[in-house]
MDAnalysis code that builds the backbone (N, CA, C; Angstrom):
import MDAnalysis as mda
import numpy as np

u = mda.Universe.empty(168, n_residues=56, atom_resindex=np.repeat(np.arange(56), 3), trajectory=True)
u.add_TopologyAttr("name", ["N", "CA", "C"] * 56)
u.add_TopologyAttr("resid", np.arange(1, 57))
u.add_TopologyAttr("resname", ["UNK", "UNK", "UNK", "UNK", "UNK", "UNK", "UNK", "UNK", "UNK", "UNK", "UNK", "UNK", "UNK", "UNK", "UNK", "UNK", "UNK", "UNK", "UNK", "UNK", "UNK", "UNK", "UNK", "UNK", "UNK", "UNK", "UNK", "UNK", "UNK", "UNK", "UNK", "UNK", "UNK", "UNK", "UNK", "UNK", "UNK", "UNK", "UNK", "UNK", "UNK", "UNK", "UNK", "UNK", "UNK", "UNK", "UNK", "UNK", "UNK", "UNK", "UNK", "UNK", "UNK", "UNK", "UNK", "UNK"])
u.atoms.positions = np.array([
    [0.850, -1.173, 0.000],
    [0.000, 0.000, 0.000],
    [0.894, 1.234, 0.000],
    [0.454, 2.211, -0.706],
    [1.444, 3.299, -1.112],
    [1.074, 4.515, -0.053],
    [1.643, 5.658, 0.251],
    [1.296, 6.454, 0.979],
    [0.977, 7.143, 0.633],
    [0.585, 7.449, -0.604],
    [-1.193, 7.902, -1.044],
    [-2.335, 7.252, -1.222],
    [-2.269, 6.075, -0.657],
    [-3.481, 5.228, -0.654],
    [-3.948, 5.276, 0.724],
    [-3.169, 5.506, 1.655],
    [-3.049, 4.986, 3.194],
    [-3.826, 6.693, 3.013],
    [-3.087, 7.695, 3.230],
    [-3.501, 8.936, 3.268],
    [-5.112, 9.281, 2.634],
    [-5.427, 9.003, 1.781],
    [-6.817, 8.815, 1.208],
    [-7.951, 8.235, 2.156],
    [-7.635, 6.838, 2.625],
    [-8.246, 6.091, 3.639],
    [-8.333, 6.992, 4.692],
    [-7.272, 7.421, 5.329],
    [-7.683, 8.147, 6.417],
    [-7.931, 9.096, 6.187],
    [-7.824, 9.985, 4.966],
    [-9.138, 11.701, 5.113],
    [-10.298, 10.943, 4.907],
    [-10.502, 9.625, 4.066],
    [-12.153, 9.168, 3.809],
    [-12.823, 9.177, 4.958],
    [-12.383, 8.229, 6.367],
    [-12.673, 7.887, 7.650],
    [-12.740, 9.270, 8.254],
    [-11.525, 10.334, 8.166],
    [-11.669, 11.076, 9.076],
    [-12.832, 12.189, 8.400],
    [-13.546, 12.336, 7.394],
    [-14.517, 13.123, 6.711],
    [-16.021, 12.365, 7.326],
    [-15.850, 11.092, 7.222],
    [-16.955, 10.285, 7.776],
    [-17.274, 10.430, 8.694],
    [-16.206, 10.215, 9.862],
    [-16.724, 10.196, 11.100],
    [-17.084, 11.693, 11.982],
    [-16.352, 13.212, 11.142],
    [-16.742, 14.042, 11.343],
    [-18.116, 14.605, 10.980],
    [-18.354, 13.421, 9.757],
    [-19.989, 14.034, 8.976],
    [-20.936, 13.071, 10.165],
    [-20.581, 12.043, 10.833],
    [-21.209, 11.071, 11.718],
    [-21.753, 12.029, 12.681],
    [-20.398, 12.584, 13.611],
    [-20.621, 13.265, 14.293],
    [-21.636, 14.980, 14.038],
    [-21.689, 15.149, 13.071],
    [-22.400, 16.467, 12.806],
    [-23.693, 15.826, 12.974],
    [-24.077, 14.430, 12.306],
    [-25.732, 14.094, 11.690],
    [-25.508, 13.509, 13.409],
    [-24.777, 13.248, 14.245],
    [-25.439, 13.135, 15.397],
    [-25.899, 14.379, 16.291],
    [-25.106, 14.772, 16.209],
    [-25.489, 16.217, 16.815],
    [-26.858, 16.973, 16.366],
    [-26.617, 17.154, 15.096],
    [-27.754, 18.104, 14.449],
    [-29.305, 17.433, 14.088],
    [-29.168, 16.035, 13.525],
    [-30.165, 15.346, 13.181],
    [-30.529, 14.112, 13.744],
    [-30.094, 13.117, 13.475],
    [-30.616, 11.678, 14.370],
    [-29.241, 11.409, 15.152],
    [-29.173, 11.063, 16.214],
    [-28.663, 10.155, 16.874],
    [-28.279, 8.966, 16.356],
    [-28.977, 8.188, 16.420],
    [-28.865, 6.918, 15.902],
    [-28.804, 6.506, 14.311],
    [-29.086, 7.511, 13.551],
    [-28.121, 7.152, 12.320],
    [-26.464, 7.641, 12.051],
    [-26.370, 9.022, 12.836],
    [-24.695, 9.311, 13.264],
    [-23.791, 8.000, 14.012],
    [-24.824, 7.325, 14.604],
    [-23.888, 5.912, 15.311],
    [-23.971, 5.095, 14.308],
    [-24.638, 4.781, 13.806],
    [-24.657, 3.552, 12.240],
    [-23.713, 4.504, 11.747],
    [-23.697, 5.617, 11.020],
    [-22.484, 6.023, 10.594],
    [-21.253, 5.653, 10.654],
    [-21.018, 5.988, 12.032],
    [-19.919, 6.176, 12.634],
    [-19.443, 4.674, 12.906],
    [-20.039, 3.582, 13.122],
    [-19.746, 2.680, 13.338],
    [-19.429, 1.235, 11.897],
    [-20.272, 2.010, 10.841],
    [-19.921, 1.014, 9.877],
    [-18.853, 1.548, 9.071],
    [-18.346, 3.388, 9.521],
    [-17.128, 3.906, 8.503],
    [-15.859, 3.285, 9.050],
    [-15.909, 2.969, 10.217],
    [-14.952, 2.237, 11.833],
    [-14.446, 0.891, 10.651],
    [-15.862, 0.069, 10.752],
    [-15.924, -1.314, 10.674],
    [-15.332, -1.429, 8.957],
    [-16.021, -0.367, 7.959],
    [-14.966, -0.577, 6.565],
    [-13.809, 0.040, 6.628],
    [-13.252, 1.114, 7.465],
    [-11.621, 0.996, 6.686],
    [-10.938, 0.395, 7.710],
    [-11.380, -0.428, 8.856],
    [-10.408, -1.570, 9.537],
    [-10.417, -2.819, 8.522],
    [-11.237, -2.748, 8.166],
    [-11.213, -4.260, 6.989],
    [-10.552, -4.478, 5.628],
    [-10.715, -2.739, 5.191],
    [-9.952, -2.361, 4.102],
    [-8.398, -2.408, 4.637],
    [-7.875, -1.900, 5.488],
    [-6.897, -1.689, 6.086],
    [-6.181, -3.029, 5.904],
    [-7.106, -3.920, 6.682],
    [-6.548, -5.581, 7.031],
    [-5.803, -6.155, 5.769],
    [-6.937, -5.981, 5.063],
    [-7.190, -6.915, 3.598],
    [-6.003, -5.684, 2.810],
    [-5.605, -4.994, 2.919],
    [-4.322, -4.407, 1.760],
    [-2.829, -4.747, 2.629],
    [-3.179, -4.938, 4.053],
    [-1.287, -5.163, 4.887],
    [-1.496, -6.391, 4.152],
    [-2.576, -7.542, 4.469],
    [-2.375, -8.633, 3.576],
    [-2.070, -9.085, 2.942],
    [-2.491, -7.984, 2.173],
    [-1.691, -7.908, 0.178],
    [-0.161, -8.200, 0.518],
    [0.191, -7.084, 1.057],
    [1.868, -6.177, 1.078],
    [2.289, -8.049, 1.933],
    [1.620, -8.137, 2.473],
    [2.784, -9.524, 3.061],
    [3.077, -10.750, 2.232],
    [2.264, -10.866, 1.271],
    [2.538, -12.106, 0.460],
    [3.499, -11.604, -0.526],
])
């Protein structure tokens, strides 16, 4: 994984979880936590699945 790929991933996550946090604040609750919790759950998986790559 290149360090413009890594860098991408984390403004994606960190744009997400700041837009999570706004739609919790301002609008639902509980769709800012689904937010926030499935942007968590895809770039730990994305994350996993590309060191993966790099090790074989």
């Amino acid at each position: 994984m290149t360090q413009r790929k890594l860098l991408i991933v984390i403004g994606l996550t960190a744009f997400f979880a700041g837009a999570s946090a706004y739609i919790f604040n301002h609008f639902n609750p509980w769709i800012g936590i689904i937010l926030g919790i499935s942007t968590a759950i895809t770039s730990i998986t994305y994350l996993q699945n590309q060191f993966k790559k790099n090790e074989k």
